[in-house]
MDAnalysis code that builds the backbone (N, CA, C; Angstrom):
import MDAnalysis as mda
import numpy as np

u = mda.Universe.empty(651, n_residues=217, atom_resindex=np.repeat(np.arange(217), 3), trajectory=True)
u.add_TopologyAttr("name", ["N", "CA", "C"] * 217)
u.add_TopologyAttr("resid", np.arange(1, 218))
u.add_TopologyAttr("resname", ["UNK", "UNK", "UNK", "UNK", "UNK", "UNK", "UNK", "UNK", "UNK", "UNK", "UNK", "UNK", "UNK", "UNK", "UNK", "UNK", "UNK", "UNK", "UNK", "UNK", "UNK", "UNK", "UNK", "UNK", "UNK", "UNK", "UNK", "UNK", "UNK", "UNK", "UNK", "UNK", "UNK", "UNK", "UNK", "UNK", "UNK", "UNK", "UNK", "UNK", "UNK", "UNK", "UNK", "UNK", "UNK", "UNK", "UNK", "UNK", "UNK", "UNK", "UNK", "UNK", "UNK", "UNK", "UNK", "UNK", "UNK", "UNK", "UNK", "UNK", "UNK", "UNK", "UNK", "UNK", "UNK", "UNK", "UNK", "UNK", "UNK", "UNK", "UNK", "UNK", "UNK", "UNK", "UNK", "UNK", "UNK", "UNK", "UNK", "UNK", "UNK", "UNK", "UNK", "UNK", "UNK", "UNK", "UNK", "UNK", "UNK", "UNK", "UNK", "UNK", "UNK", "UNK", "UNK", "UNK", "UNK", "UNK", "UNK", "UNK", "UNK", "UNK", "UNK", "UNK", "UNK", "UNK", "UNK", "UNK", "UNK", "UNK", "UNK", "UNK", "UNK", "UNK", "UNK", "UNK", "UNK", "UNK", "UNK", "UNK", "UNK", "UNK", "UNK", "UNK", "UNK", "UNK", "UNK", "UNK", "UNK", "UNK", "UNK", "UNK", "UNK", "UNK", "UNK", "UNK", "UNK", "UNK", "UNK", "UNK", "UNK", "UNK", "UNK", "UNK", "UNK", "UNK", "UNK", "UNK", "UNK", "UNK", "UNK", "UNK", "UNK", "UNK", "UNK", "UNK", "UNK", "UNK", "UNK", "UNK", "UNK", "UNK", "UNK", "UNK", "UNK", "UNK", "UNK", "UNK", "UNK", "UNK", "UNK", "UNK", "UNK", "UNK", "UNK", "UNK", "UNK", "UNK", "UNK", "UNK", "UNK", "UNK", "UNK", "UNK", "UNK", "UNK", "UNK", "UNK", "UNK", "UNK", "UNK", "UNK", "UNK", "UNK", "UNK", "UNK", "UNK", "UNK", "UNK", "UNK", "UNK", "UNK", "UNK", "UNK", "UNK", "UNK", "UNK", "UNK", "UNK", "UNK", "UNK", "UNK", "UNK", "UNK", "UNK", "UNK", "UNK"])
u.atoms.positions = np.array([
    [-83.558, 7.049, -14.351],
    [-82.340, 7.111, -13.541],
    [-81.125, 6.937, -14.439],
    [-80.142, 8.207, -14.466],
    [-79.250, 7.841, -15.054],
    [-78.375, 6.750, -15.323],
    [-77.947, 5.600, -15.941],
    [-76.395, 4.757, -15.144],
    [-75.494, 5.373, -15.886],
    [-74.972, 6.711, -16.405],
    [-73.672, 6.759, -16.223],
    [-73.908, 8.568, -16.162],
    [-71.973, 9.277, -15.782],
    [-72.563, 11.194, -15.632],
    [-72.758, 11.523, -17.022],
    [-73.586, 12.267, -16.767],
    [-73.906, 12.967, -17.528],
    [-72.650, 13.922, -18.386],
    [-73.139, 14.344, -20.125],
    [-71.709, 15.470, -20.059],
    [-72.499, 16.893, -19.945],
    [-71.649, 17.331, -20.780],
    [-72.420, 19.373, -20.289],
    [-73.451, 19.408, -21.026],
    [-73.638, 18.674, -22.599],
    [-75.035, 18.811, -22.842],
    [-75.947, 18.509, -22.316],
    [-75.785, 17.050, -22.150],
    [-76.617, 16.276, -21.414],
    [-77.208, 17.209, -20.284],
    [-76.310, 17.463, -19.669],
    [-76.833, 18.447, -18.291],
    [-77.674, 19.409, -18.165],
    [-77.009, 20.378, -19.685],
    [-77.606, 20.961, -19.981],
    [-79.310, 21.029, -20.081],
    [-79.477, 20.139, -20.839],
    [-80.913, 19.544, -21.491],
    [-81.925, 19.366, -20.249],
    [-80.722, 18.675, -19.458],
    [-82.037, 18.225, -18.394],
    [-82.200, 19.686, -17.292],
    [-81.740, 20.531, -17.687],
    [-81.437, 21.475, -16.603],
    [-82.848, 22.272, -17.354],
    [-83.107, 22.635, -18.632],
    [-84.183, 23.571, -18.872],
    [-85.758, 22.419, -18.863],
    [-85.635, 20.608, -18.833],
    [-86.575, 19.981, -18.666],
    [-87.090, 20.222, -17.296],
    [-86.222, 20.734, -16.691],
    [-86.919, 20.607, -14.925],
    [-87.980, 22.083, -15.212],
    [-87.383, 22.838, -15.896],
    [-88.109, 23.784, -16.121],
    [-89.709, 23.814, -16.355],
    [-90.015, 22.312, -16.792],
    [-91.431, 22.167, -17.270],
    [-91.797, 21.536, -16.104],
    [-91.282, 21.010, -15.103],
    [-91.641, 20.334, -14.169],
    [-92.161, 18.814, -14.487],
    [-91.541, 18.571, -13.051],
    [-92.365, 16.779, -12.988],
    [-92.981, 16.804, -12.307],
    [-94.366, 15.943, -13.308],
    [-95.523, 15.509, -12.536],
    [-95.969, 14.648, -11.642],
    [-96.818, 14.861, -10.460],
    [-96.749, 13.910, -9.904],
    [-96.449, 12.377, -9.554],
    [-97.374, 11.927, -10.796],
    [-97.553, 10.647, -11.006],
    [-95.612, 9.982, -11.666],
    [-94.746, 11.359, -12.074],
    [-93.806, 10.714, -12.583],
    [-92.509, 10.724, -11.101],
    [-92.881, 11.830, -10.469],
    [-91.910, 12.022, -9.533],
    [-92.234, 10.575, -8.694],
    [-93.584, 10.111, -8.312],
    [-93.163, 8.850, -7.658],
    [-93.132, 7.629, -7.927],
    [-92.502, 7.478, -9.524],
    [-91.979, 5.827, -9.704],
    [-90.655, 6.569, -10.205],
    [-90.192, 7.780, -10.630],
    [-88.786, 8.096, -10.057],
    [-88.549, 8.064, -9.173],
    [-89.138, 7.869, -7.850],
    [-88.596, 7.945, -6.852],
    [-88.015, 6.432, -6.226],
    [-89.548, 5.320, -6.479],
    [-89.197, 4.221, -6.591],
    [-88.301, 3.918, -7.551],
    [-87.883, 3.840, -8.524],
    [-86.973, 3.425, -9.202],
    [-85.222, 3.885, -8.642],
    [-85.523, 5.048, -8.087],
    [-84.002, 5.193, -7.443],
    [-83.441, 4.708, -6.312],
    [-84.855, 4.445, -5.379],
    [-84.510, 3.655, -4.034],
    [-84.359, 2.266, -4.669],
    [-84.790, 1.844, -5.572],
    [-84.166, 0.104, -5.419],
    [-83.690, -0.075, -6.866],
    [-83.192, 1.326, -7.227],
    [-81.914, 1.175, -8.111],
    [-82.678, 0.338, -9.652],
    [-83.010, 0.662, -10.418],
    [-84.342, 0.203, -11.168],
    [-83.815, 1.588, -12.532],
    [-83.356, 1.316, -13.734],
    [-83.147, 2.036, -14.556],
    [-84.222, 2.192, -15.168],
    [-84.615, 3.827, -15.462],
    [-85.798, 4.116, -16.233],
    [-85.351, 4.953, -17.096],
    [-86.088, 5.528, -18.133],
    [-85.685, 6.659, -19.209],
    [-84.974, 7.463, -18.550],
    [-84.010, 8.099, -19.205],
    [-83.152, 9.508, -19.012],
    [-84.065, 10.475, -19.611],
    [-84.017, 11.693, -18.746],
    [-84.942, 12.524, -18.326],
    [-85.205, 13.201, -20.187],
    [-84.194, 13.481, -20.924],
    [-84.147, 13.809, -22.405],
    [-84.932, 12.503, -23.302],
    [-84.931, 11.683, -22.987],
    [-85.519, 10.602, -23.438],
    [-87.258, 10.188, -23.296],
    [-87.188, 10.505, -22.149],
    [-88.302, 10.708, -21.917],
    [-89.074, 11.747, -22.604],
    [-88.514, 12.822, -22.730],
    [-89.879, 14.170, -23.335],
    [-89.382, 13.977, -24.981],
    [-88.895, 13.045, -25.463],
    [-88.670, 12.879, -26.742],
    [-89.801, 11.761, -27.347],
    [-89.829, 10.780, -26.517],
    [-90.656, 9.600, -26.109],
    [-92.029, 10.208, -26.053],
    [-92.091, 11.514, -24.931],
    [-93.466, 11.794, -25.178],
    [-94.195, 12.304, -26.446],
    [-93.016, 13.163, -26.751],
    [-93.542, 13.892, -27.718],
    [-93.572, 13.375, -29.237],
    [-92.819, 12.305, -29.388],
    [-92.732, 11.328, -30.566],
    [-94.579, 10.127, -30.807],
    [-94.754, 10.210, -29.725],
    [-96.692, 9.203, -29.085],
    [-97.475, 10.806, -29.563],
    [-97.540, 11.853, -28.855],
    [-98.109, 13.387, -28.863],
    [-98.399, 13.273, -30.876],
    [-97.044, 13.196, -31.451],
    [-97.469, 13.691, -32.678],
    [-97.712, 12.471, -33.778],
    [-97.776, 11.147, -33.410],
    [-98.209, 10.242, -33.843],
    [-99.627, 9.896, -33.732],
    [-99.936, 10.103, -32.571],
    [-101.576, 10.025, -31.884],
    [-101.990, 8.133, -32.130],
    [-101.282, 7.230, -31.660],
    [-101.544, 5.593, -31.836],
    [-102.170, 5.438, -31.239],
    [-103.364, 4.570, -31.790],
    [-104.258, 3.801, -31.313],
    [-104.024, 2.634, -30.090],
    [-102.782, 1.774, -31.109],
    [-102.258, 0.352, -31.086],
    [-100.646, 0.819, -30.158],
    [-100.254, 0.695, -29.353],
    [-98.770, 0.807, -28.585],
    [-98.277, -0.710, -28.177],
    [-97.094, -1.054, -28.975],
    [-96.621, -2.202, -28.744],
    [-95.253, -1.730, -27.571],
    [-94.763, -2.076, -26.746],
    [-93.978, -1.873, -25.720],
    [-93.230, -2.951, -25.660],
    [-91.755, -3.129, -25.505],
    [-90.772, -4.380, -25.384],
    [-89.643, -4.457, -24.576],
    [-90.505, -4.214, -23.008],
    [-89.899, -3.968, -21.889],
    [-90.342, -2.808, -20.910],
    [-91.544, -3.229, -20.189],
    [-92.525, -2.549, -19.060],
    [-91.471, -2.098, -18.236],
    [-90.721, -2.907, -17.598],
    [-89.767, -2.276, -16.130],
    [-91.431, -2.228, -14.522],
    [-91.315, -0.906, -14.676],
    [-91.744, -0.785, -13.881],
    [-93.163, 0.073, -13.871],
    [-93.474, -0.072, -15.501],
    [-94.541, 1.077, -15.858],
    [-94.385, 2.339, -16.225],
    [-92.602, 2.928, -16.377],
    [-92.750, 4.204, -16.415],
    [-93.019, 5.083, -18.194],
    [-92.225, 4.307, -18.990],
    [-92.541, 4.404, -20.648],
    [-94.155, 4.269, -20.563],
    [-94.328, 2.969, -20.217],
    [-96.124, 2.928, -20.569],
    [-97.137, 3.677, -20.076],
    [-96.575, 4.262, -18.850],
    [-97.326, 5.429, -18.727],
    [-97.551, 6.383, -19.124],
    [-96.297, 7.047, -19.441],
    [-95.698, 8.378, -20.535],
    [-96.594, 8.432, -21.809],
    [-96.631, 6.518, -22.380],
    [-96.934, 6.948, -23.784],
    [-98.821, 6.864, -23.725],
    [-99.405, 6.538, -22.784],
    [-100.475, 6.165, -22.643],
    [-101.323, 7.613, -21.968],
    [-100.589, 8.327, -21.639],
    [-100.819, 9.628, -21.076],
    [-100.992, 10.899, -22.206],
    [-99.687, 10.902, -23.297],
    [-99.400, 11.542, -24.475],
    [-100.517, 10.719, -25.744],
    [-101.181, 9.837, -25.946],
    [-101.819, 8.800, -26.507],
    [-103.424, 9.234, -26.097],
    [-104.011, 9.077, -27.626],
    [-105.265, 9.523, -27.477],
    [-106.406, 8.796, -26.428],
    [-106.588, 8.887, -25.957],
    [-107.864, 8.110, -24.691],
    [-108.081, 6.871, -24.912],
    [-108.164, 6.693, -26.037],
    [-108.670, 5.361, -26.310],
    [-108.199, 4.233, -26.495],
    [-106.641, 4.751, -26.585],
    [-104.801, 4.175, -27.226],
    [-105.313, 2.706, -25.878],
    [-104.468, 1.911, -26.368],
    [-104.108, 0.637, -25.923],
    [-102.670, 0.373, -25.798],
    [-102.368, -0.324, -24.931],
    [-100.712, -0.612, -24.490],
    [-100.973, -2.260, -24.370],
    [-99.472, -2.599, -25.287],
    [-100.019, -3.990, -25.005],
    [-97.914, -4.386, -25.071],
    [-97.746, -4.727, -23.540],
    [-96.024, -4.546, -22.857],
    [-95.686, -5.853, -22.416],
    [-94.658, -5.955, -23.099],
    [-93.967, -7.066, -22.658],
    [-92.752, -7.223, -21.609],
    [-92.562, -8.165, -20.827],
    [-91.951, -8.145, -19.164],
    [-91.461, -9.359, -19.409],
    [-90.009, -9.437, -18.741],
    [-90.136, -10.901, -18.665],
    [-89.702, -11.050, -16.714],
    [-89.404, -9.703, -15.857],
    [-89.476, -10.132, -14.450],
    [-91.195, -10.247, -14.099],
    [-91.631, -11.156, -13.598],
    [-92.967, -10.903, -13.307],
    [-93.033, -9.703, -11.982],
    [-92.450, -9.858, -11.017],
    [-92.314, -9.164, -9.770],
    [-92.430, -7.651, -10.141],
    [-91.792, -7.206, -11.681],
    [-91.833, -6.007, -12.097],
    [-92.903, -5.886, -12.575],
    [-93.802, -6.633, -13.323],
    [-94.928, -6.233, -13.739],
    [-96.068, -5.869, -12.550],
    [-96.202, -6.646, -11.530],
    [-96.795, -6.356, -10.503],
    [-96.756, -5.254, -9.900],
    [-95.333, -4.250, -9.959],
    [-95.028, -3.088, -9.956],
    [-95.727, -2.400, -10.543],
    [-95.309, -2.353, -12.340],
    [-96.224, -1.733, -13.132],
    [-97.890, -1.708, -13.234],
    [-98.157, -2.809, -12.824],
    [-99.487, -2.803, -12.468],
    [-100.158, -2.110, -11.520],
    [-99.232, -1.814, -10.239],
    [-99.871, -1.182, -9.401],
    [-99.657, 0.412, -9.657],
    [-98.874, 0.796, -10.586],
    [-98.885, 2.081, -10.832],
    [-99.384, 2.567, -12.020],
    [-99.890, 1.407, -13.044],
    [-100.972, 1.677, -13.740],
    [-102.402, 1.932, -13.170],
    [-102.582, 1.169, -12.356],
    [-103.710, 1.369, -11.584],
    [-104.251, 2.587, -10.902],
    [-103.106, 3.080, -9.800],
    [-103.053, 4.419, -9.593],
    [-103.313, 5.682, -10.735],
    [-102.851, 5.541, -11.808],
    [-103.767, 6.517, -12.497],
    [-104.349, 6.090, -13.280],
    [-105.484, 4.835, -12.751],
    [-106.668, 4.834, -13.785],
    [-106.320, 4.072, -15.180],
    [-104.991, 3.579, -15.494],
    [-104.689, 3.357, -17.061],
    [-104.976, 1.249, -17.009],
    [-105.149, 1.419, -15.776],
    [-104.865, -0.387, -15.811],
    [-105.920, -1.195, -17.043],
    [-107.106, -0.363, -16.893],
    [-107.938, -1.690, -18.132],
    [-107.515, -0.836, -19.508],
    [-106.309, -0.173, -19.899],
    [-105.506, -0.132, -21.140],
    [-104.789, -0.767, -21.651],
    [-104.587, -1.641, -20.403],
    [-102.863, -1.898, -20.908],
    [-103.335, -3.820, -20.866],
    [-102.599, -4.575, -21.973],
    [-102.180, -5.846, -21.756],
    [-100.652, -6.296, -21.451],
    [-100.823, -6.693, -20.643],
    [-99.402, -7.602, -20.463],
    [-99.258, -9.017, -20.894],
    [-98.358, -9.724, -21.014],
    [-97.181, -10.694, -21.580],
    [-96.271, -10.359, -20.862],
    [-96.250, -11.530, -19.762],
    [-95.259, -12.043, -19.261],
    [-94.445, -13.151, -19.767],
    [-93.216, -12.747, -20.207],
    [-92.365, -14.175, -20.298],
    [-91.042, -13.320, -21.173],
    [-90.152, -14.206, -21.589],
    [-88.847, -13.999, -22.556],
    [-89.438, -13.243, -24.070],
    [-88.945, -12.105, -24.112],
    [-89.273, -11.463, -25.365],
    [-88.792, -11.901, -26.488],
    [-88.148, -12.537, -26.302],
    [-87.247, -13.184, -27.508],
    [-88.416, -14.422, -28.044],
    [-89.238, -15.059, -27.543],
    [-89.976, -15.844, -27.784],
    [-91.579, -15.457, -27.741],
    [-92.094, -14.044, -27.213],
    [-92.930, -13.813, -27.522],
    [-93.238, -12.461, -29.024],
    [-91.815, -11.509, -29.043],
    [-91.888, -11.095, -30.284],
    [-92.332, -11.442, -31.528],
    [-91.592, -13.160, -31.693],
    [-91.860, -13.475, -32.952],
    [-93.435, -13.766, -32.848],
    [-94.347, -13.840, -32.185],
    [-95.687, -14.443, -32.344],
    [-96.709, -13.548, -32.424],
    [-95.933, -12.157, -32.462],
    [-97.381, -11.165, -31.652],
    [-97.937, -10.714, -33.292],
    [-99.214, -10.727, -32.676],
    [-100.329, -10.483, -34.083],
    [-100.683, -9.023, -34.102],
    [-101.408, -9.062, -35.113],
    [-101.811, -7.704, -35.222],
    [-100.848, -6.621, -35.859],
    [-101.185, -5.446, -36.232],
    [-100.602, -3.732, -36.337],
    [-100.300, -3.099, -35.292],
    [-99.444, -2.358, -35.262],
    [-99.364, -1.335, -34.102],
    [-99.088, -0.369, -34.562],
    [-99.167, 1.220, -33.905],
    [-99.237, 2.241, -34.640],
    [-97.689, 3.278, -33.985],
    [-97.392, 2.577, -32.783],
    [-96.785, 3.136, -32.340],
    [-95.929, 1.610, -31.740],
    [-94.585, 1.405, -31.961],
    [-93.967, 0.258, -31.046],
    [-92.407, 1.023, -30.554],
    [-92.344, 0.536, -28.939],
    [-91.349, 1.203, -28.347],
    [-90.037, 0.131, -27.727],
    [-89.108, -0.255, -28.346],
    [-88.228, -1.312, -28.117],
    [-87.415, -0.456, -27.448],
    [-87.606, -1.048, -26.031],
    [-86.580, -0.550, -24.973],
    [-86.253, -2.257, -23.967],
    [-86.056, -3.109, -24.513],
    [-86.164, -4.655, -24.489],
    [-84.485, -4.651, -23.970],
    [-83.801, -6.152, -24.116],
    [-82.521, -6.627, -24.181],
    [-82.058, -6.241, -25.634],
    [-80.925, -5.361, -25.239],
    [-79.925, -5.043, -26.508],
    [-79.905, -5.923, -27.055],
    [-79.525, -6.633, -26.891],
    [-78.150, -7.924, -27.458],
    [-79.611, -8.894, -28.529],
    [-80.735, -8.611, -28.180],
    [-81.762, -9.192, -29.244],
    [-82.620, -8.228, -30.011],
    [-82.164, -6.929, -30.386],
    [-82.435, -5.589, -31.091],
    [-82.554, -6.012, -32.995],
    [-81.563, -6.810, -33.007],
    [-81.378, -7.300, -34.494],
    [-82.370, -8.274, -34.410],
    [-82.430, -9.131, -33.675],
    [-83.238, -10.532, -34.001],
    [-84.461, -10.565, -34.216],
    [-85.288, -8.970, -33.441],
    [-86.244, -8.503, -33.507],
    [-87.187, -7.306, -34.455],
    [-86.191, -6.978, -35.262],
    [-86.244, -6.439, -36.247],
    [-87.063, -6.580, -37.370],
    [-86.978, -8.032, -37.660],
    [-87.762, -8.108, -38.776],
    [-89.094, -8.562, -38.438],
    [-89.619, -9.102, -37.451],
    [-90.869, -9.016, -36.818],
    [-91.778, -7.935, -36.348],
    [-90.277, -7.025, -35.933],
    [-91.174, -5.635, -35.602],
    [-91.713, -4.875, -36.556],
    [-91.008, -4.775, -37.452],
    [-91.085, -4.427, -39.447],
    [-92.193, -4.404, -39.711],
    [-92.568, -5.870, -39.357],
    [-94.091, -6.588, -40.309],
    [-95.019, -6.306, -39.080],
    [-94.808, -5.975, -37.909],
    [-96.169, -5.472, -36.910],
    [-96.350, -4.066, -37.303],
    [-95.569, -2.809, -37.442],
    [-95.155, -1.631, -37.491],
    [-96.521, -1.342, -38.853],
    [-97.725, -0.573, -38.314],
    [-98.683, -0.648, -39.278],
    [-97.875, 0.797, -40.049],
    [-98.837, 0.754, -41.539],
    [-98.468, 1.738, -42.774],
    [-98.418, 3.214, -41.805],
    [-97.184, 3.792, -41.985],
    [-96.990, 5.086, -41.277],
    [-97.292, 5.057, -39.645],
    [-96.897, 3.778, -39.430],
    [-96.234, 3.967, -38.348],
    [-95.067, 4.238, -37.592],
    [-94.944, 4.340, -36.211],
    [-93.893, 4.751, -35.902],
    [-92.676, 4.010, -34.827],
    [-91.390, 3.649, -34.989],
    [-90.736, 2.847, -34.070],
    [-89.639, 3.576, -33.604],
    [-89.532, 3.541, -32.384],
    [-88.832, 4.242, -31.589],
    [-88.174, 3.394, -30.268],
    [-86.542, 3.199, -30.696],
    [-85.898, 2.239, -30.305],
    [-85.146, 2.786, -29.323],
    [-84.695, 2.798, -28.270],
    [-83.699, 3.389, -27.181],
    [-82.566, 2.549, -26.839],
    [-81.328, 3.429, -26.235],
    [-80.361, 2.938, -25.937],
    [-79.084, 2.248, -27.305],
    [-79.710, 2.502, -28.305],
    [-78.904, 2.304, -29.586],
    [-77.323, 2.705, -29.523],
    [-77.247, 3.525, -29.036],
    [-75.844, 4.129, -28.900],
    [-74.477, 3.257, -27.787],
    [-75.397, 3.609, -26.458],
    [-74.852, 2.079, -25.854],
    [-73.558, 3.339, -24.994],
    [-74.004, 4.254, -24.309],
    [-72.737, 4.838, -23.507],
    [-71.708, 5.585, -25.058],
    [-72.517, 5.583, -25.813],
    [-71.210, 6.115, -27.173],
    [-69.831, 5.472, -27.818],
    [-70.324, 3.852, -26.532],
    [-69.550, 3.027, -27.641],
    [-69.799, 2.543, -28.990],
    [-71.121, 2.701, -29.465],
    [-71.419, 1.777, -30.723],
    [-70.687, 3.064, -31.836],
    [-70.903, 3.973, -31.396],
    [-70.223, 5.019, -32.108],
    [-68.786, 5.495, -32.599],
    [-68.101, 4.816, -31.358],
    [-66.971, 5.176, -31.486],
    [-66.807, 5.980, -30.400],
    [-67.566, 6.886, -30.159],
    [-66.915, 7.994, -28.878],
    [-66.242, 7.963, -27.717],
    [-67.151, 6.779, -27.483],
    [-65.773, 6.301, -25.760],
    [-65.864, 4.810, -25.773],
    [-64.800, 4.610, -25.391],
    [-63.899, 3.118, -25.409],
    [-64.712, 2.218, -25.219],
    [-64.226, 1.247, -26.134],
    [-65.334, 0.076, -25.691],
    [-65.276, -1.190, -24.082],
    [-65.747, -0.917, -23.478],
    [-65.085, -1.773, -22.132],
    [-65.408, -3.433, -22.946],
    [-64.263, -4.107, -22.102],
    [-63.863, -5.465, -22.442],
    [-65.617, -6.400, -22.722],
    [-65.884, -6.109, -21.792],
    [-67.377, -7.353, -21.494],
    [-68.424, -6.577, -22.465],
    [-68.017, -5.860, -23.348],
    [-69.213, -5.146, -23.511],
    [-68.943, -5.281, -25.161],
    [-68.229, -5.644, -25.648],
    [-67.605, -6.124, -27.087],
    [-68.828, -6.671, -28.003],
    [-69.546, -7.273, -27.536],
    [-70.369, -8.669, -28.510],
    [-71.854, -7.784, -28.392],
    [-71.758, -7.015, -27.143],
    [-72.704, -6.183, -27.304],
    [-72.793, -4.925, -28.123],
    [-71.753, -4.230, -28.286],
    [-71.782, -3.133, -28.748],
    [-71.832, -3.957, -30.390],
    [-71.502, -4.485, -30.734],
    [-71.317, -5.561, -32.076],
    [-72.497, -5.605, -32.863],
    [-73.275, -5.655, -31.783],
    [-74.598, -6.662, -32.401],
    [-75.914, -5.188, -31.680],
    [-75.273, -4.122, -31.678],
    [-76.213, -3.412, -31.918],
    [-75.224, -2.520, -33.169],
    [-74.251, -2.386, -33.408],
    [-74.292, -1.604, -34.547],
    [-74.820, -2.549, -36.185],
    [-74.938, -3.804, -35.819],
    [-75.548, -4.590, -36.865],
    [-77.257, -4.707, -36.847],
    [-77.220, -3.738, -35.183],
    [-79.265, -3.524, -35.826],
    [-79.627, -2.797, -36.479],
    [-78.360, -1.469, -36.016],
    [-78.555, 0.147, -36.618],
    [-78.338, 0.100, -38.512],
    [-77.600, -0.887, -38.771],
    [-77.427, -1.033, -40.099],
    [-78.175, -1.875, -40.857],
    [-78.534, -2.993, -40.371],
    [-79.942, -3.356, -40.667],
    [-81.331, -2.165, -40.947],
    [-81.451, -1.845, -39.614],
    [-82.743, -0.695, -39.882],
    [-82.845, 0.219, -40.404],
    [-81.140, 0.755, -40.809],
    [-81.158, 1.860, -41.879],
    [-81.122, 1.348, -43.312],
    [-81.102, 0.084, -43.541],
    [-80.900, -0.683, -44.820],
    [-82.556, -1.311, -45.149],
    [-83.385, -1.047, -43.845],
    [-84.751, -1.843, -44.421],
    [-85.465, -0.764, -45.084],
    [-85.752, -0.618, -46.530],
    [-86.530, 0.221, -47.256],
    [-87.717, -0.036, -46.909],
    [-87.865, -0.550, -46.288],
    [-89.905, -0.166, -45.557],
    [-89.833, 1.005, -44.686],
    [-88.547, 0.653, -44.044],
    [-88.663, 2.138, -43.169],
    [-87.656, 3.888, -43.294],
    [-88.004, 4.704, -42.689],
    [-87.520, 5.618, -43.053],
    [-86.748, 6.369, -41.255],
    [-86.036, 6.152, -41.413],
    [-85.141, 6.268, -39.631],
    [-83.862, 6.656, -39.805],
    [-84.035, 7.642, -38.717],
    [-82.830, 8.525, -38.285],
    [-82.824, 7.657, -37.191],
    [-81.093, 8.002, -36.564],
    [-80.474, 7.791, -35.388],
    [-80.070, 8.695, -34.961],
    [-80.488, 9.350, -33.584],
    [-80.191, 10.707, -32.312],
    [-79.520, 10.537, -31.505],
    [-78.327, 11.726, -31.625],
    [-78.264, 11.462, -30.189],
    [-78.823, 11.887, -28.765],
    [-79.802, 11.477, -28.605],
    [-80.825, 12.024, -27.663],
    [-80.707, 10.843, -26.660],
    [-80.357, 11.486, -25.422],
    [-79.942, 10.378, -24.076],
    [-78.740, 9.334, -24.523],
    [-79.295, 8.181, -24.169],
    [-78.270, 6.969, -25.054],
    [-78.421, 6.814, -26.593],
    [-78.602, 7.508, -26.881],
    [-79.119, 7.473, -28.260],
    [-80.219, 6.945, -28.720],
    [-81.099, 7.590, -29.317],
    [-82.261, 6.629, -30.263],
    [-82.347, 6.333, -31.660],
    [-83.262, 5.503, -32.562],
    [-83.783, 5.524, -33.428],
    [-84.734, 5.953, -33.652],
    [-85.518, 6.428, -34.733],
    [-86.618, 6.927, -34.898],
    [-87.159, 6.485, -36.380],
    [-87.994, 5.696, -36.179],
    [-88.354, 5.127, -37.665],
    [-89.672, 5.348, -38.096],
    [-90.339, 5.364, -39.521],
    [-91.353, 5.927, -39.897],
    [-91.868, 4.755, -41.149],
    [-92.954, 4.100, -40.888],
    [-93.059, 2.965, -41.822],
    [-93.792, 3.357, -43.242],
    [-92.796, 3.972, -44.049],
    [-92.564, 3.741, -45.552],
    [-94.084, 2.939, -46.757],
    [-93.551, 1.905, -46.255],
    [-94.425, 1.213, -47.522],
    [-94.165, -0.551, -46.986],
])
């Protein structure tokens, strides 16, 4: 669901995606997500998302912010059969969501959840992942960085959303008052992550913008 209009590209983009059609299973937690107002990927974001899991093929999917199931479905769908999702939530009420629409197609004994504040379960999580998707709280994008680094297995892949921030972190449109400390402290992730020589990442402007990182060495 969008939160802000779209411009003519934007429009554009999503105007030849309808072209491929939406699938069932996506048209109805878009649908839920618009009746109770519930932000999910922008529709360009999404088939970038898919297709970024498609040509990675991860085993391991670290997720940092379920919502409502709709990313973890996407990437668990595009993700070889055997792929694992392991998503972090901190509304529980939403995970119960996601759960029930994991269930519906069959993905529920894939996926682990972690419920609680990501900010306190990031730093602890063990293991490699082959694929990690930070679509979490902005405003802790930097703090999480260097944890995600050291999970992010050899040639793996991280794929961060919302970096751009409405095209304020950029410069493009004005920064609104309340939104200062935020836009701040994500252009100090984007420069961080382009400064960590383990990884190798572009920044798109694709939807709100993404990152796209590739683990180096």
């Amino acid at each position: 669901m969008p939160f802000k209009t779209p411009g003519k590209t934007s429009e554009y983009i999503r105007e030849l995606l309808k072209l491929s059609g939406v699938l069932p299973w996506e048209s109805r937690i878009l649908e839920y997500a618009d009746k109770n107002i519930i932000a999910v990927l922008l529709p360009e974001t999404a088939a970038f998302l898919r297709q970024a899991v498609m040509l990675s093929k991860p085993a391991r999917i670290l997720e940092i912010g379920t919502a409502i199931g709709y990313s973890g479905i996407l990437m668990l769908k595009a993700a070889p059969s055997n792929a694992k999702l392991y998503t972090i939530e901190y509304d529980e009420r939403r995970i119960e969501t996601a759960k029930s629409f994991f269930r519906d197609e069959g993905l529920i004994d894939r996926v682990v959840f972690y419920a609680g504040d990501s900010t306190e379960i990031v730093p602890n999580i063990s293991g490699e992942f082959d694929f990690i998707f930070l679509d979490g709280p902005k405003a802790q994008y930097c703090e999480y960085l260097p944890f995600l680094s050291r999970a992010l297995a050899l040639g793996g892949v991280m794929l961060c959303d919302n970096v751009l921030y409405e095209g304020m972190v950029s410069g493009e449109k004005e920064i609104k008052n309340h939104k200062g400390g935020l836009v701040k402290k994500l252009d100090l992730f984007l420069r961080k992550l382009m400064a960590d020589k383990s990884l190798v990442t572009s920044v798109l402007p694709v939807g709100d913008g993404v990152s796209l990182s590739i683990k180096a060495n």
